[in-house]
C-alpha positions as CSV (number, residue, x, y, z in Angstrom):
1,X,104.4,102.8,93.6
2,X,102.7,100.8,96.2
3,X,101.7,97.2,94.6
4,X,99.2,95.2,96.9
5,X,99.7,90.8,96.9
6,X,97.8,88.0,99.2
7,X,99.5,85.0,100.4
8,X,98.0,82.3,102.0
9,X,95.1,84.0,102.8
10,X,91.8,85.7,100.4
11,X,91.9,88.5,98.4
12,X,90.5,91.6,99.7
13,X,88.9,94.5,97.6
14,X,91.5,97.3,98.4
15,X,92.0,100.6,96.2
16,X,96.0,100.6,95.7
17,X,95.3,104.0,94.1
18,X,93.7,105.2,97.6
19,X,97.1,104.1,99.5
20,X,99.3,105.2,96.6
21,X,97.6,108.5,97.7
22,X,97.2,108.6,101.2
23,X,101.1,107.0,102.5
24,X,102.2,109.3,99.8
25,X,101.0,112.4,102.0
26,X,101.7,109.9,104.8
27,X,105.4,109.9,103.8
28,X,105.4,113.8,102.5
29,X,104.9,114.8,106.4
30,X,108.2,113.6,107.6
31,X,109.5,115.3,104.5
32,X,110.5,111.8,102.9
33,X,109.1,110.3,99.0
34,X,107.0,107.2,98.6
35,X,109.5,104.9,96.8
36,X,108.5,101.2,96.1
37,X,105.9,100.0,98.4
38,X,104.7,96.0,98.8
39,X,101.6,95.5,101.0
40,X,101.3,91.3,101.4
41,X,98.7,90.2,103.1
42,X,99.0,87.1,105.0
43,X,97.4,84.3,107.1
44,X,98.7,84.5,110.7
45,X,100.6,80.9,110.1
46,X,102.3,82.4,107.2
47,X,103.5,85.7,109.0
48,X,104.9,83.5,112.2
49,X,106.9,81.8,109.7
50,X,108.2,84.8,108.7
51,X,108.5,85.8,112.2
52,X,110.6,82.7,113.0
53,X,112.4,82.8,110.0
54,X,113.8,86.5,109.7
55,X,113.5,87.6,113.0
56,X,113.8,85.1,115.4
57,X,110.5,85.8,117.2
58,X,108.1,82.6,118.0
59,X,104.9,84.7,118.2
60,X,102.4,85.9,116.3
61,X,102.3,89.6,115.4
62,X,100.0,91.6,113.2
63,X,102.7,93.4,110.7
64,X,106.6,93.0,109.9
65,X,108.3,95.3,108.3
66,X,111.5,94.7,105.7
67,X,112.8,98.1,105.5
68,X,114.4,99.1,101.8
69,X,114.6,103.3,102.0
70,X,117.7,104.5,100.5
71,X,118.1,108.0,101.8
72,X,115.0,110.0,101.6
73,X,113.1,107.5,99.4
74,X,111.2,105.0,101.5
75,X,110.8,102.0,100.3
76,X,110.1,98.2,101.9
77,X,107.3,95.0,102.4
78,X,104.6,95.3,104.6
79,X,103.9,91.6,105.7
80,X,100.3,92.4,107.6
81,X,98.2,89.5,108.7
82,X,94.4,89.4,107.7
83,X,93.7,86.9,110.6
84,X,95.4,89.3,113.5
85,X,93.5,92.1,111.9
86,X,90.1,90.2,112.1
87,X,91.5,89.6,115.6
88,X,92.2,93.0,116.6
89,X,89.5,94.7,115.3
90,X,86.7,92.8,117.1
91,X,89.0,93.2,120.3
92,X,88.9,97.0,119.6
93,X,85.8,97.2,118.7
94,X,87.0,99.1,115.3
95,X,86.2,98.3,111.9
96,X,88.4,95.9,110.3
97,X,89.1,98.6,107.5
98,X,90.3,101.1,110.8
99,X,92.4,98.1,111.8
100,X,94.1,97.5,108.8
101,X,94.4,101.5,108.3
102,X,96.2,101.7,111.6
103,X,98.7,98.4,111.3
104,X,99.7,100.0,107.7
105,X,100.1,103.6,108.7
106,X,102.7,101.6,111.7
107,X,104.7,99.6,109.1
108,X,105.4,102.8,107.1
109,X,106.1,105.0,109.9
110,X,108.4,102.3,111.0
111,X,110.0,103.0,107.1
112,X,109.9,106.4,107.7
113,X,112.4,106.1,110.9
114,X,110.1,105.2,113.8
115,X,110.4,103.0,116.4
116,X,107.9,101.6,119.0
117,X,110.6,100.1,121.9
118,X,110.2,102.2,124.5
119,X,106.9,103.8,126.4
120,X,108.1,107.2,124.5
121,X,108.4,105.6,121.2
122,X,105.2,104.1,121.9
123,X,103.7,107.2,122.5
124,X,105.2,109.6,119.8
125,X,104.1,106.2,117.4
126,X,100.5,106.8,118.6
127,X,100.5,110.1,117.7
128,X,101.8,109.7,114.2
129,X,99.9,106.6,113.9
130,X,96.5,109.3,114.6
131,X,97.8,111.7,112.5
132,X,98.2,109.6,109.7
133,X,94.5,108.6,109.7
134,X,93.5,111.7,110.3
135,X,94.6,112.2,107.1
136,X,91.7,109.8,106.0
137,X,88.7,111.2,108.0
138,X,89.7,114.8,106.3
139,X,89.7,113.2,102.9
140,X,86.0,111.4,103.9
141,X,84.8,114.9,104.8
């Protein structure tokens, strides 16, 4: 179940059957299940505090990830901010709909056992990260 919420910033007009659908077979790869899934959309004030709060970190970021998989069954909250997307986007010169694609597809792969410390976690990120919205372009097609 993926269940989509907005604090401190506007709603956005997002299909939570598309992403019920897509992190399944996102998840379904790295031979995992979709469990409970919270995508919260934030302002870039709110997710600092968050930041601050939870993780000790004084700077902005564009997703944090509370991770709640029990065994196979990944589960956790997505805490993505709408502003750094906005951001991010123009700086990329992507679409903010790519953008938000790629920051999600990062938070779950991060639930699904990732990690993006080092230059060869960054890498084998990328890669899963592409692959993931691959998965998109072949459903567009």
């Amino acid at each position: 179940m993926v269940n989509i919420f907005f604090e401190d910033t506007e709603v956005l007009d997002l299909n939570p059957e598309f992403f019920i659908s897509w992190l399944s077979e996102v998840v379904s790869l790295e031979e995992l299940e979709l469990g409970d899934l919270n995508l919260i959309f934030t302002s870039d004030d709110y997710l600092l505090g968050l930041n601050r709060e939870h993780l000790n970190h004084d700077f902005y970021t564009d997703i944090i990830t509370f991770d709640y998989r029990v065994a196979a069954r990944v589960s956790g909250d997505l805490f993505v901010s709408k502003d750094m997307l906005a951001f991010n986007s123009k700086r990329l010169s992507v679409s903010f709909l790519s953008e938000l694609h790629r920051v999600v597809a990062h938070g779950v792969l991060h639930l699904c056992g990732y990690d993006d410390k080092t230059a060869e976690d960054k890498l084998v990120m990328k890669i899963k990260e592409n692959g993931a919205l691959a998965l998109i372009v072949s459903r567009e097609t």
